[in-house]
Each structure stands twice: as C-alpha cells, then as structure tokens.
C-alpha positions as CSV (number, residue, x, y, z in Angstrom):
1,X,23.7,-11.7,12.8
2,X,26.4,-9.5,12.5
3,X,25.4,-8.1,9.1
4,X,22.3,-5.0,8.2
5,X,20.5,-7.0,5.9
6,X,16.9,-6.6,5.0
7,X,15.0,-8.3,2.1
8,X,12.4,-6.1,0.8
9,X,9.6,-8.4,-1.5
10,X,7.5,-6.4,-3.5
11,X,4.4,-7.0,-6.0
12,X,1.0,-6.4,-6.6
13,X,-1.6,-8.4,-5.1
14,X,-2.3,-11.5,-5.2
15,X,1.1,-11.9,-6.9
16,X,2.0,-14.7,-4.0
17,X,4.3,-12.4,-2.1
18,X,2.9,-13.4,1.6
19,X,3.4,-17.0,0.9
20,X,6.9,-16.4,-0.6
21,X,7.6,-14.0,2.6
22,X,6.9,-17.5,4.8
23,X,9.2,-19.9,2.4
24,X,12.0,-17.5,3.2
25,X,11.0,-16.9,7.1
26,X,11.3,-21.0,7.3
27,X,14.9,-20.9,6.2
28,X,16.4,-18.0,8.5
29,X,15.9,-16.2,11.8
30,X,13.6,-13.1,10.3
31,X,10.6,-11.5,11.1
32,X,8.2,-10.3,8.3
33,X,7.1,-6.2,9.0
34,X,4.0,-5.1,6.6
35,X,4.7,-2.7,3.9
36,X,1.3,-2.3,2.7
37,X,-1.3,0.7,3.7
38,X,-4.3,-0.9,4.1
39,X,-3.2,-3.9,6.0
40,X,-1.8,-1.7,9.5
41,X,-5.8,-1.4,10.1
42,X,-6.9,-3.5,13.1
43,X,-11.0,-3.2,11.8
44,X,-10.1,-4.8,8.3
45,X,-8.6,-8.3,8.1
46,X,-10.4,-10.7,6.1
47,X,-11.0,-8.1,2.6
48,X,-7.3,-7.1,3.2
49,X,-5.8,-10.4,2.8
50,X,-4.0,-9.8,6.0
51,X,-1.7,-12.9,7.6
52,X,-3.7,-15.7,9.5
53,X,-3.3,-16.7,12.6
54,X,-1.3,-19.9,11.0
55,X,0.4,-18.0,9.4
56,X,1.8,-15.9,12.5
57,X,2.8,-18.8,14.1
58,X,4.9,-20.2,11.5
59,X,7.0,-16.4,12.1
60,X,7.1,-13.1,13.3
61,X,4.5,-10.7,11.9
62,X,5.1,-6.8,12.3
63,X,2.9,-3.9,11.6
64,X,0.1,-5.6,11.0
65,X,-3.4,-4.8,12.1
66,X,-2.4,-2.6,14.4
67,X,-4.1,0.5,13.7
68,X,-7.7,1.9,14.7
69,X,-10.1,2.8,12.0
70,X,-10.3,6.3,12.6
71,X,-6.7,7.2,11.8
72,X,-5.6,8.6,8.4
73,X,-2.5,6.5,8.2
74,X,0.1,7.8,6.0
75,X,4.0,6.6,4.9
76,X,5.4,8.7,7.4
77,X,3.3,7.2,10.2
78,X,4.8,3.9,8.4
79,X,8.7,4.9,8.2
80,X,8.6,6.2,11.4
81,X,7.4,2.7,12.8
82,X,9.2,0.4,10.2
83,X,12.4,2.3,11.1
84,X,12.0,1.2,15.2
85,X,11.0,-2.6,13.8
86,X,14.2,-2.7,11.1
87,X,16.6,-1.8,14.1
88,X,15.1,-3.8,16.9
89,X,15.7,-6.6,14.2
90,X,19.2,-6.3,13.8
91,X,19.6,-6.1,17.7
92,X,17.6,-9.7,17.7
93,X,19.5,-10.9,15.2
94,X,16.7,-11.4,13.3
95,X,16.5,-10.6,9.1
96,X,14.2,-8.2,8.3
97,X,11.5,-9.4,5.3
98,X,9.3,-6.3,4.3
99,X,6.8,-7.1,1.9
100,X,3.6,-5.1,0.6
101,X,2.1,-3.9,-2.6
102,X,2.4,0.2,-1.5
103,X,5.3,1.2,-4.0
104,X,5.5,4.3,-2.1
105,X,6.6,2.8,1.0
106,X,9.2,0.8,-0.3
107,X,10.2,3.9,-2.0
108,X,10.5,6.0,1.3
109,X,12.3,3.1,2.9
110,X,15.3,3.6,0.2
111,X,15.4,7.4,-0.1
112,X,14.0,9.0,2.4
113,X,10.6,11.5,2.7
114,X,11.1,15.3,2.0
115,X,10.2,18.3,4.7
116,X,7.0,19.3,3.0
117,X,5.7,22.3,5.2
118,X,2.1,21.8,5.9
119,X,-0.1,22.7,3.5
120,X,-2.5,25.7,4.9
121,X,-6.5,24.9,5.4
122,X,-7.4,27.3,2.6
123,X,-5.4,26.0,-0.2
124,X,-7.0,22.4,0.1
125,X,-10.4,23.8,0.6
126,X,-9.8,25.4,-2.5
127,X,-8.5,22.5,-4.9
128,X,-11.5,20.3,-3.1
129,X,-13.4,23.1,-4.4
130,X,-12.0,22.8,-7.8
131,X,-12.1,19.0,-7.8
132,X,-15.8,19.5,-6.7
133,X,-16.7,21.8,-9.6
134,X,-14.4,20.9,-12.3
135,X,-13.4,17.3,-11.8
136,X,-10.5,15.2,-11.4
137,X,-9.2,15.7,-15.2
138,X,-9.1,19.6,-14.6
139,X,-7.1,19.5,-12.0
140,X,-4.3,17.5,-13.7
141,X,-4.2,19.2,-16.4
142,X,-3.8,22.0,-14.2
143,X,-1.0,20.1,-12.5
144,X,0.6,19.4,-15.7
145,X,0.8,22.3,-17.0
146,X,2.9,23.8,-14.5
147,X,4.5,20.7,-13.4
148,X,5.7,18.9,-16.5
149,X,7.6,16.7,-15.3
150,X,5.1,14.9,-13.1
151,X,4.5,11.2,-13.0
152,X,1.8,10.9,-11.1
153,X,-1.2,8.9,-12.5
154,X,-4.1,10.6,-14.3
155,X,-7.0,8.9,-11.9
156,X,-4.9,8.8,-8.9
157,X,-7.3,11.7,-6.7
158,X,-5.0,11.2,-3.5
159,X,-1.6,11.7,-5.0
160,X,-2.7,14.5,-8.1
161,X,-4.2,16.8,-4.9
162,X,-1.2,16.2,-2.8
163,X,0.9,17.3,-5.7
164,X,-1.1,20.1,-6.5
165,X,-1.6,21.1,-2.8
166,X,2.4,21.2,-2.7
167,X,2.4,23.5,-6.1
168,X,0.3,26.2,-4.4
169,X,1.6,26.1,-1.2
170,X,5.4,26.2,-1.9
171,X,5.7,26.9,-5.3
172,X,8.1,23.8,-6.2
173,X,6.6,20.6,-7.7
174,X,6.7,17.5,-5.7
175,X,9.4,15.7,-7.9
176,X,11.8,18.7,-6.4
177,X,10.6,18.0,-2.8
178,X,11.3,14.5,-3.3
179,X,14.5,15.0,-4.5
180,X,16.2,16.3,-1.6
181,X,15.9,13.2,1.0
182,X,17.7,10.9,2.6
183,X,17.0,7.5,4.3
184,X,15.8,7.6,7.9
185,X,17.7,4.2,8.6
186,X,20.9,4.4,7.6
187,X,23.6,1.7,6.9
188,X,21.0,-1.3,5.6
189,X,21.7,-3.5,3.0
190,X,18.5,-4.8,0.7
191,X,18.0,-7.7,-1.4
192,X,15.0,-7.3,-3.3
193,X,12.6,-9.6,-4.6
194,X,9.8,-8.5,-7.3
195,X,6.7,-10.9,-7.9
196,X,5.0,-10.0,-11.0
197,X,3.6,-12.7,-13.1
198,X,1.2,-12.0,-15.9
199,X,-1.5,-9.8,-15.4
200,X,-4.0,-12.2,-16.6
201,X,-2.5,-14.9,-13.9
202,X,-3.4,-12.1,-11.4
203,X,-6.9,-10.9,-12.3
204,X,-7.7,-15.1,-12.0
205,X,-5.9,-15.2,-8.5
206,X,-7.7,-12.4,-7.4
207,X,-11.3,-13.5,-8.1
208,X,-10.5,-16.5,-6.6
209,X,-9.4,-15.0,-3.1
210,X,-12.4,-12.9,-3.3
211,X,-14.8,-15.3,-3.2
212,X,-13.0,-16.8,-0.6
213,X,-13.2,-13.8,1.6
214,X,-17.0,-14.1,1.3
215,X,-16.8,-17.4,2.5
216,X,-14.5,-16.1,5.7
217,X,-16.8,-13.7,6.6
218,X,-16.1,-10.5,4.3
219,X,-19.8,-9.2,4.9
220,X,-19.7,-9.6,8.1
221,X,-16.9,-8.0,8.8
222,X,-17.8,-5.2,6.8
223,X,-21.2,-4.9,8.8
224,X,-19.0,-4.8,12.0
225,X,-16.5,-1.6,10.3
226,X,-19.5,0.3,9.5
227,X,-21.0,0.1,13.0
228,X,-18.1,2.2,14.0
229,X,-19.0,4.9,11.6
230,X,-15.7,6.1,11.1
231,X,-15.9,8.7,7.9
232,X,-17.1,8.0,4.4
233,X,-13.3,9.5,3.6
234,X,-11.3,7.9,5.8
235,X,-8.6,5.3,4.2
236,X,-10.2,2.5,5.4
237,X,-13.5,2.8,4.5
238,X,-11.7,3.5,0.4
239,X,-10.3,-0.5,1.1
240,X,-11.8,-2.4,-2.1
241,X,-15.2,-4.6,-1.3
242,X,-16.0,-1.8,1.5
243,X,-18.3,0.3,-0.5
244,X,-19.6,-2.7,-2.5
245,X,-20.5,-4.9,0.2
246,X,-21.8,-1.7,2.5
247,X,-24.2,-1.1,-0.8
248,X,-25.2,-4.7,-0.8
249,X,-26.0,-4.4,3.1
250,X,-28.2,-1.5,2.5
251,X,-29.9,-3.2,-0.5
252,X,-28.5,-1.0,-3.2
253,X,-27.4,-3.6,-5.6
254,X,-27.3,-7.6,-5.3
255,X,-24.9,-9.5,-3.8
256,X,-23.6,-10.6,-7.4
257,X,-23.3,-6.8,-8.3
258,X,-21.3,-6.0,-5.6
259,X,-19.1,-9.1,-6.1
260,X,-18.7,-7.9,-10.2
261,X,-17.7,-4.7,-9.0
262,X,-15.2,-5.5,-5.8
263,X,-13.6,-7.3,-8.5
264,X,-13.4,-4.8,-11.4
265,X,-11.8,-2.7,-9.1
266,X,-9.4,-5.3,-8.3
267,X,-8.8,-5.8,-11.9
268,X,-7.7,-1.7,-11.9
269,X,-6.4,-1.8,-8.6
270,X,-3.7,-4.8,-10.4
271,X,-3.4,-2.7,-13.2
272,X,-1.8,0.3,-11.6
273,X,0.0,-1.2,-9.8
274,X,1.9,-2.9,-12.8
275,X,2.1,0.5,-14.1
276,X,3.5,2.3,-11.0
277,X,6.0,-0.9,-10.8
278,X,7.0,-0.1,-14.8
279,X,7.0,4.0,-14.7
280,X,9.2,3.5,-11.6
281,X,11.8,1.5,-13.1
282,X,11.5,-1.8,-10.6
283,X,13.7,-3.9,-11.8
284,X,14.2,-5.8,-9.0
285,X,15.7,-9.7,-8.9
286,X,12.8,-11.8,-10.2
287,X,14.7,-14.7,-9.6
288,X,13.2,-16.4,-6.2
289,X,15.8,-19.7,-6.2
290,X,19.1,-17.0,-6.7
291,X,17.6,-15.1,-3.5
292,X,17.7,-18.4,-1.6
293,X,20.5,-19.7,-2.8
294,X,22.2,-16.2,-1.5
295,X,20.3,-16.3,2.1
C-alpha cells in the first residue's frame, strides 16, 4: 500500500459500528485500532462491548484492553499510542480502520490537542470545592458567563471542570486553546463513515445487548473489578452497569433495579452522544455501499 489512508467509523453505541468495522476488514489488508475510552481497559470487557475473541481472529484488533484499572486514561495517552499504531500500519501495508463512540478522540486525531499548561493543585481543589457546595449548574453558569462561546454540555461534570479549570488557570477559554493545534500524524488521508440510525432503533439495540451481557457474565465480572479496589473516581469504575451492578452486589437495590437503571443511563449515554455528533457538525458519509465501492 503505497497510499496514507485511514478510515475512521464513528457512531454512538450500539449503532453497529464493530460489526461494520469487520465487513470492511474482510475486504482489505486493515487492522481495526479502538477509538473509544472505555474500551483500552483490560479489567472491563464484557459491560464495554469490547471485540470477542472471534472477532479478533477474523482481523487485527489494536488498543483494546490494554490498559490497567488504575490509570486515568485520557485522549492524549490515546493520540500518543494511536499515532505509533496509524504509522506502523502504513509500514505493513495495512489500512487503518479507527472506530469508537469518543467524539473527542476522533476530533484530536484530525486537529491536533493544544499545550494546555498544567492546571495548579489549588485551582481544582477549589472548583471541586465549588462543585461540592454549589453544584454542577453553578459552575456552568459560571463558565458561561465568562466563556460565551462554550459548547460544552450542561451535565457533562468532566469536561465543564476541565474548562473551567483552564479559565482560572490561564485566563483563555478552552475553545482558544483548542484552536491553535495541529495533527500529531501528518500526511493521512480519512474516509469517514458515520452510523447513526434512529435513536429509538438504538435505545432497543441497547437493551438488548445488555441483557446479553448479564448472560456473559457482566456481574461477575464486575465482582472481579471491584476486588481490585481501584478508586470510586477512577474512569473505569464511571463505565455504565459498574455502579448498578456493584449496588446490586451489595444488596442495595434488586437485580431488576439495577438492570432499569444501567439502561436509563444508556438511553442518556445515546442521547449525548447524538447531540455531541449534531453540535459538532458530523456530517460524515452515511453511505456504507459508496465506502465499499471506493475501498
């Protein structure tokens, strides 16, 4: 392969992306690298819908389960190791196929992450102290107000204290910092691919894998992650069905609770991602035959 081609699939889950990921692998020399943040973690297979081991013979899986528990994985940990995986690619001739649900990897990938410094102990001691007092809400307003322009969700914690950590600590909102990047790999080609049928269609797909990750063993392998007693705030213990199943372990609420609840947040899980794909402009090739008619 003489070309720096990449496909890049991306949709929100359950959306069918994994299997659409193998259709294409079947039909050219690729490998498929995981652009999702919850799936790098070696502790959490069956509730993160990670590849089988069928499906990892049928091609090359990447980035996948490869992470311990205790590590607070982040998008630069991921460009930094995606970057190594897109070029050893091209040296083995081999098509890259990223695909994930994490919007904000795919957007790294294209443009680059900005030189934030680091933000100083104090400063998020004292918006956790804010959050803790106030509440989430406050705090965006807060960010809001002196950062009009920012188009970050209203209930995402994660990303509204990042961006208000940044405010404090440099004095320029995040949307500035992000728009001074570039791409760590340079010279790459990408033909994209966006799954996103009805959201209806989704919510149904997604109670139905559910259940089948009880059957696989999703307690169990819950009861197993909270053996090693990694921190209540650590990013893998936040991965949907963890706290549910962990209170139906420790007989806080019946199996049927916890099921109703993995799933609402599911349900809002689909939902912003929908919205993150709209507010962001994706208007990616929806068309699956044009993609492998062009392959």
């Amino acid at each position: 392969m003489t070309d720096r081609n990449a496909i890049l699939i991306i949709g929100p889950t359950a959306s069918g992306k994994s299997k659409t990921a193998l259709k294409i692998a079947d039909k050219i020399n690729s490998v498929i690298i995981n652009t999702d943040s919850l799936q790098v973690y070696k502790d959490l297979n069956i509730l993160t819908s990670r590849p089988t081991s069928s499906d990892e013979k049928l091609a090359q899986h990447k980035l996948y389960g490869h992470t311990a528990g205790n590590i607070q994985y982040n998008v630069a940990d991921w460009l930094r190791e995606v970057s190594v995986e897109i070029e050893s690619a091209f040296i083995n001739n081999l098509r890259p196929i990223l695909i994930g649900g994490t919007g904000l990897y795919f957007k790294a990938l294209e443009e680059g992450l900005a030189d934030i410094p680091e933000i100083q102990e104090n400063i998020i001691k004292n918006t956790n102290e804010l959050i803790d007092k106030y509440g989430l809400d406050y705090l965006f307003r807060e960010l809001i107000e002196k950062a009009p322009n920012c188009k970050i969700n209203s209930n995402d914690t994660s990303r509204i204290t990042r961006a208000y950590n940044v405010l404090i600590q440099t004095g320029k909102p995040i949307e500035e910092w992000w728009s001074d990047t570039k791409p760590s790999i340079q010279k790459v080609s990408y033909q994209k691919l966006l799954i996103n049928p009805d959201r209806e269609k989704l919510y149904k797909n997604a109670e139905n894998r559910f259940g089948h990750m009880l059957k696989d063993g999703a307690i169990e392998e819950v009861e197993q992650l909270n053996s090693c007693n990694y921190g209540k705030d650590n990013t893998i213990m936040k991965a949907i069905g963890v706290r549910e199943i962990s209170d139906y372990i420790a007989g806080k609420v019946t199996l049927d609770e916890a099921v109703m609840l993995a799933k609402q947040k599911t349900r809002n899980y689909i939902k912003r991602q929908q919205t993150w794909i709209n507010s962001n402009n994706i208007t990616w090739n929806s068309s699956y035959k044009k993609l492998m008619e062009s392959l």
